[in-house]
C-alpha positions as CSV (number, residue, x, y, z in Angstrom):
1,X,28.9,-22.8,-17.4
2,X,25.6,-23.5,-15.5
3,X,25.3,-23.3,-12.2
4,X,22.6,-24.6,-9.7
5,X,20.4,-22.2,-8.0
6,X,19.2,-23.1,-4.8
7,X,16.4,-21.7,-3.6
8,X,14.7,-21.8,0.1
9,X,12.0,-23.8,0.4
10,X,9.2,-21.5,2.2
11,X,7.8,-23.0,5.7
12,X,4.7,-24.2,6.6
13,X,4.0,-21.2,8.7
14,X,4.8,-19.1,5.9
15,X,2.1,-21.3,3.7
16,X,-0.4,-20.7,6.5
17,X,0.1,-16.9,6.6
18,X,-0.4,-17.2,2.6
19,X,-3.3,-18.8,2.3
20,X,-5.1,-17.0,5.8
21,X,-5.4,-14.0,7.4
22,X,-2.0,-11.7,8.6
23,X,0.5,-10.3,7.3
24,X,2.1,-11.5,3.7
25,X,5.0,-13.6,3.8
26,X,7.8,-12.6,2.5
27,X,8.9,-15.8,1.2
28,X,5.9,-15.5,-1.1
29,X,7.3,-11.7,-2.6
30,X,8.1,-12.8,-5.5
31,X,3.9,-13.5,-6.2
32,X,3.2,-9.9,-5.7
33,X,5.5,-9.3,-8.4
34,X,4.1,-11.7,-11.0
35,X,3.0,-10.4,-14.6
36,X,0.0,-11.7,-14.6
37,X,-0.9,-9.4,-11.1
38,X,-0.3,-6.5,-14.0
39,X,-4.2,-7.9,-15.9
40,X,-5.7,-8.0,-12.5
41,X,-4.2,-5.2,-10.4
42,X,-2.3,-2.9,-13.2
43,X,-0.3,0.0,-11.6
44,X,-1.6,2.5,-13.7
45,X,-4.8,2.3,-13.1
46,X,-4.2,2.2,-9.6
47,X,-2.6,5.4,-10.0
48,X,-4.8,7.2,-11.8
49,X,-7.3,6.4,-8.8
50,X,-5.0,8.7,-6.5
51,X,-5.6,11.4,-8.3
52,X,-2.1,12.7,-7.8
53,X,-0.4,15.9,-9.1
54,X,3.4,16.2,-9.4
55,X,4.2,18.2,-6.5
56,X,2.3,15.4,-3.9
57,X,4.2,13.6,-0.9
58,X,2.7,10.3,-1.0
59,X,2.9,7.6,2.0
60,X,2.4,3.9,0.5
61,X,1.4,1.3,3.5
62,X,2.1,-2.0,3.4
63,X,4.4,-1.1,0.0
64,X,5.8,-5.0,0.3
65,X,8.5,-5.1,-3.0
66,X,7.5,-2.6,-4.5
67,X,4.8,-3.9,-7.2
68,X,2.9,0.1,-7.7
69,X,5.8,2.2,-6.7
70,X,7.8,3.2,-9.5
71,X,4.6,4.3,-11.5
72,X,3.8,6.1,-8.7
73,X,7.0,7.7,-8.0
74,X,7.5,8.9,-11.6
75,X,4.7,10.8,-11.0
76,X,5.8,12.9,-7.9
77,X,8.3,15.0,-10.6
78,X,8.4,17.7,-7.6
79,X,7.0,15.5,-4.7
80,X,8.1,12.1,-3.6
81,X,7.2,9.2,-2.3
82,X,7.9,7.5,1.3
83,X,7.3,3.5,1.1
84,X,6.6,1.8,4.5
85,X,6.4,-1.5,5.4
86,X,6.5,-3.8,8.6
87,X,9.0,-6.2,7.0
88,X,12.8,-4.6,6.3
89,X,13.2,-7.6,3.5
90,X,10.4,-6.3,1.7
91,X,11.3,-2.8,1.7
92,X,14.8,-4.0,0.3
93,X,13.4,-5.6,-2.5
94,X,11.4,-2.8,-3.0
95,X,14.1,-0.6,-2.3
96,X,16.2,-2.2,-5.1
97,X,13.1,-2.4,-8.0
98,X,12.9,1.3,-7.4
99,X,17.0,1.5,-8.3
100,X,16.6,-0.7,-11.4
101,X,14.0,1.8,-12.4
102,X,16.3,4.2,-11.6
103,X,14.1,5.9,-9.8
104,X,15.2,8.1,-6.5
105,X,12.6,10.1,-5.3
106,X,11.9,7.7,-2.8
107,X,12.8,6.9,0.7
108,X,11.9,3.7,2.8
109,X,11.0,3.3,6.4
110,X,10.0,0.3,8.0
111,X,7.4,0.9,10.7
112,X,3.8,-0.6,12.0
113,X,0.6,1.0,10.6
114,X,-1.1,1.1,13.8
115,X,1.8,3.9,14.5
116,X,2.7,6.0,12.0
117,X,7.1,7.3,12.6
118,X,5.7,10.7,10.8
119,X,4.4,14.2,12.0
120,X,1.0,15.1,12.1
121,X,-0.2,16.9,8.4
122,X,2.7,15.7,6.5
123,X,0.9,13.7,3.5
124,X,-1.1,15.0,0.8
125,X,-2.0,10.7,-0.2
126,X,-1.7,7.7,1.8
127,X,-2.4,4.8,-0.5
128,X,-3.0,1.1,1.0
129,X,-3.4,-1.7,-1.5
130,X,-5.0,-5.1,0.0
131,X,-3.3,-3.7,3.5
132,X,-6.4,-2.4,6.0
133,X,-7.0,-6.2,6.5
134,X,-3.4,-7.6,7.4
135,X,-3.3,-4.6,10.0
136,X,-4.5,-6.5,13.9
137,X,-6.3,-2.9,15.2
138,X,-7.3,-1.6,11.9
139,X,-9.0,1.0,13.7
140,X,-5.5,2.6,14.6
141,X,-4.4,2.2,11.4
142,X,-7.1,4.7,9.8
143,X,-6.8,7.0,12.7
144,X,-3.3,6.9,12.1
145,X,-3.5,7.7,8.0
146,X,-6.1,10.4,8.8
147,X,-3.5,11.8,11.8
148,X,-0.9,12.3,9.2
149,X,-2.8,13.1,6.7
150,X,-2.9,17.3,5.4
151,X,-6.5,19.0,5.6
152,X,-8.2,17.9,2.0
153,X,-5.3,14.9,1.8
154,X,-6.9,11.8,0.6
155,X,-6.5,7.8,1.7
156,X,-7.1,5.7,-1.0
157,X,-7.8,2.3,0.2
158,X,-8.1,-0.5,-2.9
159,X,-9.3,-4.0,-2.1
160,X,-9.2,-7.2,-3.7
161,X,-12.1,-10.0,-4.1
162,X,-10.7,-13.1,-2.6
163,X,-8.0,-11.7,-0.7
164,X,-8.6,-13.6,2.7
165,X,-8.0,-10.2,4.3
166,X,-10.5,-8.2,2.5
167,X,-12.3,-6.0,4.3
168,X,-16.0,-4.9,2.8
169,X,-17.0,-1.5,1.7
170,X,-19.4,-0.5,4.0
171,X,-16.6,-2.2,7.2
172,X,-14.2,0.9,5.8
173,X,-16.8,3.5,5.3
174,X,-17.2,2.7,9.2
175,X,-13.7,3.0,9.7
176,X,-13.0,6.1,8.1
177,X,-16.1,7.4,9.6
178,X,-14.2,6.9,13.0
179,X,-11.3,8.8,12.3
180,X,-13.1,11.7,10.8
181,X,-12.4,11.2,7.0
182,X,-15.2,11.9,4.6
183,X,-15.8,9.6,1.4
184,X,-15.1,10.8,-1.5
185,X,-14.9,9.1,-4.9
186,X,-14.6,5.2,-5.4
187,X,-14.7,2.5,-8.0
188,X,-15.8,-0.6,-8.4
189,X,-14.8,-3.5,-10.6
190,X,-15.5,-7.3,-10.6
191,X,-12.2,-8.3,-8.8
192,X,-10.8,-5.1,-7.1
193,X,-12.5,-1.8,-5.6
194,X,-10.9,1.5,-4.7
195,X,-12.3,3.7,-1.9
196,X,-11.0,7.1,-1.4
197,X,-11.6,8.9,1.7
198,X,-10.5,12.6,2.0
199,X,-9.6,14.6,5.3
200,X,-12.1,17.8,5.9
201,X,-10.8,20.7,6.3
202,X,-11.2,22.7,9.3
C-alpha cells in the first residue's frame, strides 16, 4: 500500500540563507548530501588532502550531515573523529549516516566555531569544508582551530568556487597568519581549493 509523504516546504528565510551569505539551512541538508556533490567535492580526495594517519584525533567544523565523515572516520583505525556543528539537527543526521555506516569512532558536539568546547592542544587535524565563510568573526574561528590545535597539527581549510561564502586564498593566508599558523601544502583545482595551515612548534 502507498502512502503519501509529506514533506515541509522550506521558508523563504531558509531560501535567502541558501542562496546568500550565513549559515546553511538545514532545510536544504539533503543538497549537501546529493551524488552528484561526490564529481565535484569527492570525500576521498578530500581526505587524502589531510594527510591523516590512523592514530589522528580529527575535529571536523561545520560537519553539517555528515557528507566527508565516514571516509574520514574509517581512517582514524586508532584515533577518532569529533564532528561539530552549530545546528543539533544537522549533527543528528550526521550522527545517524555515521550509524548506517556503522561507523562508531565518532562523537558529536554541537558548539560555535568562534569558541571551541575543547582544551587547548587536543587535535592533531581540524578540517573545515566551505565553513571559514559562514563563521560572523572568522578571525576567532582560526584563532580558535590554531588554540586547539597540537604543536605540528594541521587546519585544512577547502573552498568552493561559487559558494557565496567563499573566502579567497590570500583572505586565509591573512587569517592564519593572525593566529600564528604557518602554510603548508595546498591545492588547487578549477572548482574547489584546499589550503593547509600547520601549527609551529615551539
Amino acid at each position: 500500500m502507498c502512502g503519501i509523504v509529506r514533506r515541509r516546504v522550506p521558508s523563504t528565510s531558509a531560501w535567502r540563507r541558501l542562496a546568500g551569505k550565513g549559515i546553511y539551512p538545514v532545510e536544504y541538508a539533503s543538497w549537501l548530501l546529493s551524488p552528484l556533490r561526490y564529481l565535484v567535492t569527492p570525500p576521498r580526495r578530500t581526505a587524502d588532502r589531510l594527510e591523516l594517519s590512523s592514530t589522528d584525533h580529527v575535529l571536523e567544523v561545520g560537519c553539517g550531515p555528515g557528507f566527508f565523515s565516514p571516509v574520514i572516520a574509517k581512517r582514524l583505525s586508532s584515533g577518532g573523529l569529533i564532528l561539530l556543528d552549530i545546528q543539533r539537527p544537522m549533527l543528528d543526521l550526521a550522527s545517524a549516516r555515521m550509524k548506517s555506516h556503522r561507523i562508531a569512532n565518532f562523537t558529536c558536539v554541537c558548539g560555535d566555531a568562534r569558541s571551541l568546547p575543547f582544551r587547548a592542544n587536543t587535535f592533531d587535524v581540524i578540517m573545515m569544508v566551505t565553513v571559514v565563510g559562514e563563521v560572523g568573526d572568522q578571525n576567532a574561528a582560526i584563532r580558535e582551530a590554531a588554540r586547539v590545535l597540537r604543536p605540528n597539527g594541521r587546519l585544512s581549510i577547502t573552498e568552493a568556487l561559487g559558494d557565496p561564502d567563499r573566502i579567497r586564498e590570500s583572505e586565509l593566508d591573512h587569517l592564519a597568519g593572525h593566529a600564528g599558523l604557518a602554510r603548508d601544502r595546498r591545492w588547487r583545482g578549477l572548482l574547489l581549493a584546499t589550503n593547509n595551515f600547520r601549527k609551529p612548534v615551539a
